[in-house]
C-alpha positions, 0 to 999 in steps of 0.5 A, a space after each residue: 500500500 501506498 505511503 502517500 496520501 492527499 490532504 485537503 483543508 476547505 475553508 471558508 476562503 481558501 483551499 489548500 491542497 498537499 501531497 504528503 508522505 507518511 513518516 517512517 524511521 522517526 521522522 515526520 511527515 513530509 509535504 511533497 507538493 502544495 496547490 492552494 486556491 480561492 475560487 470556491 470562495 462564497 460559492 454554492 457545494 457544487 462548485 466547492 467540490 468542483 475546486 476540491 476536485 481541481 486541486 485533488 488533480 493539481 496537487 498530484 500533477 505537481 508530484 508526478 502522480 496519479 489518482 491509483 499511486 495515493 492510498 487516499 484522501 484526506 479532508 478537512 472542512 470548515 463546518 459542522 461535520 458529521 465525519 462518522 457519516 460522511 456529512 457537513 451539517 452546516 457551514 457558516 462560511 460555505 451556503 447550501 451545505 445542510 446535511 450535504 454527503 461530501 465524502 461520498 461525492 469526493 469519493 465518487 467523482 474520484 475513485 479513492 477513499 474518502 476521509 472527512 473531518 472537521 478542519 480544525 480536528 485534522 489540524 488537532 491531529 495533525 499537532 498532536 502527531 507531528 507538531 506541537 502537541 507531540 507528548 501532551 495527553 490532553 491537548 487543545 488546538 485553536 485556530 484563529 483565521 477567518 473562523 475561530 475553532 476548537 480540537 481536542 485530543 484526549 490520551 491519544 484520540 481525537 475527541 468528536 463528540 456524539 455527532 461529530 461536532 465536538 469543539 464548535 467554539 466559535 458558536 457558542 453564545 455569549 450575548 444573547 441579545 447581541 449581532 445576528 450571526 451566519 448560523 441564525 443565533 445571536 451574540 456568538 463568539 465569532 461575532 466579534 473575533 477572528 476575521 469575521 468578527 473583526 470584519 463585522 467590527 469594521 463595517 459596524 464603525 464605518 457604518 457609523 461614520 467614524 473617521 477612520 484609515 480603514 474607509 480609504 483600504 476597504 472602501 466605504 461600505 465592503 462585504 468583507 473586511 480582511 485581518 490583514 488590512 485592519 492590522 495594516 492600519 493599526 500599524 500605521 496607527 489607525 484608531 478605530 483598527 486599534 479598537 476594534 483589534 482590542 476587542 477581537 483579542 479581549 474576545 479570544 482570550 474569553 474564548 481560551 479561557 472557556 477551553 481551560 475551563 471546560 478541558 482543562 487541558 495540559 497544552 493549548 497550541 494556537 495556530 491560524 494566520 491571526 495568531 502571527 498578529 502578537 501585539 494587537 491580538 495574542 497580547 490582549 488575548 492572553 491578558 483577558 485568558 487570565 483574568 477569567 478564568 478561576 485562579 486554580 487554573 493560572 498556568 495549568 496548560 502550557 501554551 505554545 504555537 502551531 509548529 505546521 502553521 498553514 500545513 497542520 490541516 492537510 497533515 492532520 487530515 492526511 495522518 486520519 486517513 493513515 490511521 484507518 488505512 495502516 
């Protein structure tokens, strides 16, 4: 059987795509090729699945491969994932994915085995077996990009819960009275960290006139607010993209501080592109980490970053694919 399997990570602005070859004599787990693409970006399942299966194709074409010569694929999506059955449940960066049957539709348009999985458990394992999470026996992965997600290992088994959605962080409600959210609730977490929070944030102060750089970097009234131009602007700055940063990494913190609270884990690794944004975001972040949660838990998990950074995700979900297969 073939040692090389394909990891694909679907998020909601981005696909990343590796070959990855599995670890032998010690070693890790090597990425032999990479594709990334943002043309599925705000589009309905079927063309997702369309560029799911592009950077399938385009990936092992980088490598030399075809479709017989992997012993699998992996994937990794942003979502309410069912993964036992092979569904997402929903998505609230992705439309028109209730209850959609994803693996079997990969597996079909194909021809290799499917393994499906929620974006941030394959990064989980992904640290746990390669990364960061190496020794820990209680781990928490936490991903802060555009979404904010949660997952967790347990003495050495990725923990899913009863229908797969174990984690969801970035949905839980925490003003109940508060924005309405993509998933229909009000006041989730998300609504105001990591980037879709953060973009909300934005338009929210623009909307209201306020004098600001970021109305001449986004435009007056944008759909979408990217982190990178906000931090860009806080850099240089920028008031209100120092305010809104502030309350996004204020938010995190509360976050991670439900994590230690509900886990109690021994380590927490923080990976995502967000959480290279140290003094506007991790500073507050930490600060606010500790400040809630009870004294008797100061420093009882390690932190520490992603090792795999933006590979933790198609590792991870390459590794579940070794763990049914070998």
């Amino acid at each position: 059987m073939s040692n090389l399997v394909v990891g694909i990570d679907i998020g909601g602005t981005k696909i990343a795509a590796g070959v990855i070859d599995a670890p032998c004599n010690g070693a890790s787990a090597r990425v032999l090729a990479r594709y990334i693409s943002r043309a599925h970006a705000g589009q309905p399942p079927d063309d997702v699945i369309a560029a799911a299966v592009e950077a399938f194709h385009a990936v092992l074409a980088q490598a030399g491969l075809q479709p017989g010569q992997v012993a699998g694929l992996g994937v990794g999506f942003g979502g309410h994932v069912n993964g036992a059955a092979g569904l997402i449940l929903t998505s609230s960066n992705l439309p028109a994915w209730d209850h959609h049957p994803l693996r079997d539709h990969l597996q079909d348009r194909l021809g290799v085995p499917v393994i499906l999985e929620n974006d941030s458990n394959c990064a989980a394992w992904g640290e746990y077996r390669f990364g960061a999470g190496q020794g820990s026996r209680y781990l928490c992965y936490v991903t802060f990009s555009t979404g904010y997600g949660l997952g967790v290992v347990i003495d050495g088994k990725l923990y899913v819960g009863a229908t797969g959605t174990a984690g969801e962080l970035a949905h839980t409600v925490i003003h109940p009275d508060g924005p309405l959210c993509a998933c229909g609730k009000r006041g989730c977490l998300i609504c105001y960290t990591a980037g879709l929070g953060i973009s909300r944030l934005v338009r929210e102060r623009l909307d209201l006139g306020e004098q600001t750089l970021l109305r001449e970097l986004c435009g007056p009234s944008p759909a979408r607010v990217t982190g990178e131009i906000v931090v860009e602007a806080a850099d240089r700055g920028d008031r209100v993209a120092q305010e809104v940063l502030a309350i996004a990494g204020r938010y995190f913190g509360l976050g991670l501080s439900s994590v230690v609270q509900m886990f109690n884990p021994d380590r927490i690794v923080i990976g995502g592109g967000l959480a290279h944004v140290k003094r506007w975001l991790m500073q507050p972040g930490f600060a606010a980490l500790r400040e809630n949660i009870h004294p008797v838990l100061h420093d009882s998990a390690e932190i520490v970053y992603s090792q795999l950074w933006e590979d933790a995700g198609i590792i991870g979900a390459a590794a579940l694919v070794w763990e049914i297969k070998m």
